[in-house]
Wavefront OBJ file of the C-alpha trace (Angstrom):
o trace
v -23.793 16.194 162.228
v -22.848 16.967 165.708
v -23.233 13.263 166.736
v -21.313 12.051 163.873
v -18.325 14.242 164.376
v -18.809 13.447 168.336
v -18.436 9.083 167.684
v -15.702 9.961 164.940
v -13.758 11.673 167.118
v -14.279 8.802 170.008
v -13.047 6.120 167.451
v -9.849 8.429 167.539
v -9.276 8.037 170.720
v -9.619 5.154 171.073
v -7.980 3.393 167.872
v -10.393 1.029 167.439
v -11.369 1.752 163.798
v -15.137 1.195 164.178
v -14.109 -2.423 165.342
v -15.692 -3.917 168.225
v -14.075 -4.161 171.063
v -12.463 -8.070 171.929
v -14.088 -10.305 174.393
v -12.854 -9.968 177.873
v -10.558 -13.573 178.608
v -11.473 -15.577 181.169
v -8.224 -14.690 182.809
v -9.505 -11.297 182.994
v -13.563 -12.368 184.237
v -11.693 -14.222 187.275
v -9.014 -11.394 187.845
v -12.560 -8.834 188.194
v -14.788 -11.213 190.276
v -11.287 -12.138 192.818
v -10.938 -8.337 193.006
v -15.175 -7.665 194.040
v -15.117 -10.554 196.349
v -12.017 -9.147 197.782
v -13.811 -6.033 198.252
v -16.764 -6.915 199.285
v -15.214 -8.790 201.866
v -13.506 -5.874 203.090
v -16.524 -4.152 203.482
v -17.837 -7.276 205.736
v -14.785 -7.269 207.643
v -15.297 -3.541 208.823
v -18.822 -3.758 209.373
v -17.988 -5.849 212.031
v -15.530 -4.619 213.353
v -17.524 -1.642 213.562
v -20.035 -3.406 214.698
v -18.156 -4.633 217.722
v -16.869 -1.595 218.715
v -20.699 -0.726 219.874
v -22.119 -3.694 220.517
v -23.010 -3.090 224.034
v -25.325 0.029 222.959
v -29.015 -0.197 222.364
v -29.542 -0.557 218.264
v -31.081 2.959 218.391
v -27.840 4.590 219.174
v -26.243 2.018 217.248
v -28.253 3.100 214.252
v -27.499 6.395 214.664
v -23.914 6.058 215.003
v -23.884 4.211 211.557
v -26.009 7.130 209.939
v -23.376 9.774 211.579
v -20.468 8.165 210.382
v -21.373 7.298 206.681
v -23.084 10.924 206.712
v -19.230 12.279 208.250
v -16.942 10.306 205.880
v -18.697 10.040 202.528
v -18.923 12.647 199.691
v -21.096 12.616 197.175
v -19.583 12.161 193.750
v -20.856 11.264 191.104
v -17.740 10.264 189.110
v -15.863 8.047 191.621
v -15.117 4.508 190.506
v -16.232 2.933 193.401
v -19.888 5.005 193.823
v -22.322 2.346 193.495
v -20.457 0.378 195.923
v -20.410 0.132 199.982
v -16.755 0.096 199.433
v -16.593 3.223 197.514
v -18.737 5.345 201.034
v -16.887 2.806 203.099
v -13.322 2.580 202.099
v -13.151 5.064 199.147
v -14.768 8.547 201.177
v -16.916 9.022 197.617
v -20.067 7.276 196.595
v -23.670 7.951 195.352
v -27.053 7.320 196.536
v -27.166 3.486 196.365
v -23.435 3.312 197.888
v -24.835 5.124 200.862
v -27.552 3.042 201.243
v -25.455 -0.395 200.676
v -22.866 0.983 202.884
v -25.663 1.544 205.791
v -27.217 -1.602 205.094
v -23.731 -3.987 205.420
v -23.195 -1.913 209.126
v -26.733 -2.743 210.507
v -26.333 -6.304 208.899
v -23.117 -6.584 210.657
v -24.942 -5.143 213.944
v -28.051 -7.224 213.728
v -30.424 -4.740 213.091
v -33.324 -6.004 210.518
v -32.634 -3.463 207.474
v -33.777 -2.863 204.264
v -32.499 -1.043 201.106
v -35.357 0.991 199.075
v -35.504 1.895 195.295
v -37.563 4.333 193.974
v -37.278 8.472 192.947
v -36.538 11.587 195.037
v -37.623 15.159 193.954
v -34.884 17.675 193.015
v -34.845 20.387 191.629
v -38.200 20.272 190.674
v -37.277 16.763 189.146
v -37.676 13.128 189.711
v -34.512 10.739 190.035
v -33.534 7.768 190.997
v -32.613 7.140 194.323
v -32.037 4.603 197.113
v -32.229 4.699 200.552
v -32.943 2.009 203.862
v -35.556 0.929 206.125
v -34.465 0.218 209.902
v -36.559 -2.233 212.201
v -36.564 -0.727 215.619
v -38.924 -1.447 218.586
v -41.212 -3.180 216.529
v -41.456 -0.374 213.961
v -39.895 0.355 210.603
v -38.385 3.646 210.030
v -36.605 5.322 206.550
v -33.366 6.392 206.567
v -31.310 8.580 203.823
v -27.588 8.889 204.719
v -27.474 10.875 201.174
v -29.789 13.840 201.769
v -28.583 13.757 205.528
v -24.647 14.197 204.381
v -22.671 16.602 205.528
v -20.354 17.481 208.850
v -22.250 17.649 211.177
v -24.738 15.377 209.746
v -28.167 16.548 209.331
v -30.792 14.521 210.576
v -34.006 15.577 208.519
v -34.147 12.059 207.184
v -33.864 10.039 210.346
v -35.940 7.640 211.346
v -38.868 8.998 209.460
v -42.283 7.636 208.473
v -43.576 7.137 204.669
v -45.905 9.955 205.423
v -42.495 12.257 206.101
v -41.048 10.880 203.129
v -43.441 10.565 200.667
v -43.292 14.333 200.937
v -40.057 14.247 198.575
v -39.824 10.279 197.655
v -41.439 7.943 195.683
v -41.515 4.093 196.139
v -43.403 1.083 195.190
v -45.132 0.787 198.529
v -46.679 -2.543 197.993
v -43.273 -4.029 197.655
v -42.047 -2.964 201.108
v -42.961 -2.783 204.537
v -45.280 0.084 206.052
v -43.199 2.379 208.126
v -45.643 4.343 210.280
v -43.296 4.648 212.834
v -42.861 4.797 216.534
v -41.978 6.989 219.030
v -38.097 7.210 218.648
v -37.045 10.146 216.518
v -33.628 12.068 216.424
v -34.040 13.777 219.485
v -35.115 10.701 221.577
v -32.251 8.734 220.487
v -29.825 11.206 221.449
v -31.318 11.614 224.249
v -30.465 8.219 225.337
v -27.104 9.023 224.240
v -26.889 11.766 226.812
v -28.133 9.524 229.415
v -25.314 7.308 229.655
v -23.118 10.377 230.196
v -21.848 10.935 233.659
v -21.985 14.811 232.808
v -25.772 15.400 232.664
v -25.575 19.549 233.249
v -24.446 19.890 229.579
v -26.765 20.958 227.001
v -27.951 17.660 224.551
v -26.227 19.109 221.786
v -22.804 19.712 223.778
v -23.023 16.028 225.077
v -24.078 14.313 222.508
v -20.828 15.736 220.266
v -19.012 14.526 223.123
v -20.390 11.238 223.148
v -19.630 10.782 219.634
v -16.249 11.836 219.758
v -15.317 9.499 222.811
v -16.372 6.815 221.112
v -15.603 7.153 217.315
v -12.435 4.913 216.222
l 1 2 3 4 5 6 7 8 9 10 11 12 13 14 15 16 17 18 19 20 21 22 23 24 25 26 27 28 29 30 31 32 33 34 35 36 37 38 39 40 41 42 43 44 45 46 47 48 49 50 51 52 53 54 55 56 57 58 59 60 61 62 63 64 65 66 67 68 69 70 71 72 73 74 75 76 77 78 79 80 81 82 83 84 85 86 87 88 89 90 91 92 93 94 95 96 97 98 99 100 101 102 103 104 105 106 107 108 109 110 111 112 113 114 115 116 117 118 119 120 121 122 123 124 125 126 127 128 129 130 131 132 133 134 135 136 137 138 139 140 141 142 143 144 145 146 147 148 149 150 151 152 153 154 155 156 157 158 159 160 161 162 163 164 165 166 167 168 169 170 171 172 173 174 175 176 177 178 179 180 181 182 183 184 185 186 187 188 189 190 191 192 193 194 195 196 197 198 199 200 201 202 203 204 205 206 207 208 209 210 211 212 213 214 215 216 217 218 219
């Protein structure tokens, strides 16, 4: 009874009288596609010019810098319009797992960094979901990244540069499908380490100059 009263109530609303609704007009298929390409342009345009903003850093830092910012700048929300999209984390400030992970993915595409984007499931709250996340090629290793469970400002950066061993701790993905990531010797630390390096102030702690570093050179 409850589901009858519930898609009564929605033909209400919306005055359609159990009809279905008409056909979208052509007019309106090339008014939606002009408006994604638009977008997804947008989203190529800044890549790059984030991308050329750093260019003269190694693609660790560079890599990092992407994670940071997406991490920084994007909310998780579920109900955005733009959340599946690397517009929506890019342009928008809200997204969801895959809009992360596309936003990441257009940024190291833009910076020349080999990158992948992986689907699969991530334990929460004692439940399986879907999720999506990236794999980075760096000094002849692959490494998982997940700007979503790494959100937040300050970022966190649990799910940096990890290897499937670290992350098939809380995800699941078809393995055979992607590359192995068993990782090399850059983690979090290492990278900002060579962050700090190419500080003239070296007396700092890491954490004091790497904030600096980041704030010196964020647009």
């Amino acid at each position: 009874m409850k589901r009858i009263l519930c898609g009564a109530f929605c033909l209400m609303l919306c005055g359609c009288g159990g009809r279905k609704p008409d056909a979208p007009s052509a007019a309106d298929t090339v008014s939606v596609q002009t408006e994604a390409d638009s977008r997804a342009e947008q989203v190529r345009a800044e890549a790059m010019r984030w991308a050329a903003l750093y260019a003269d850093e190694p693609a660790a830092v560079r890599v990092l810098l992407a994670h940071d910012r997406i991490c920084r700048n994007c909310v998780y929300q579920t109900d955005a319009p733009e959340r599946h999209s690397a517009y929506g984390a890019m342009f928008c400030g809200e997204a969801v797992c895959d809009g992360y992970a596309a936003a990441f993915e257009a940024m190291m595409q833009a910076a020349e960094i080999p990158v992948q984007t992986v689907t699969g499931t991530a334990l929460t709250d004692g439940r399986r979901i879907p999720h999506a996340w990236n794999l980075v090629w760096l000094d002849g290793h692959w490494y998982h990244i997940d700007c979503t469970w790494d959100d937040g400002d300050p970022p966190a950066h649990t799910f940096f540069l990890c290897t499937d061993a670290v992350m098939q701790e809380t995800h699941s993905w078809e393995k055979g499908a992607l590359p192995a990531a068993e990782g090399g010797t850059l983690r979090y630390e290492t990278v900002a380490a060579e962050m700090c390096r190419q500080q003239k102030n070296i007396t700092k702690p890491i954490c004091s100059k790497l904030l600096m570093y980041q704030l010196n050179l964020e647009e």
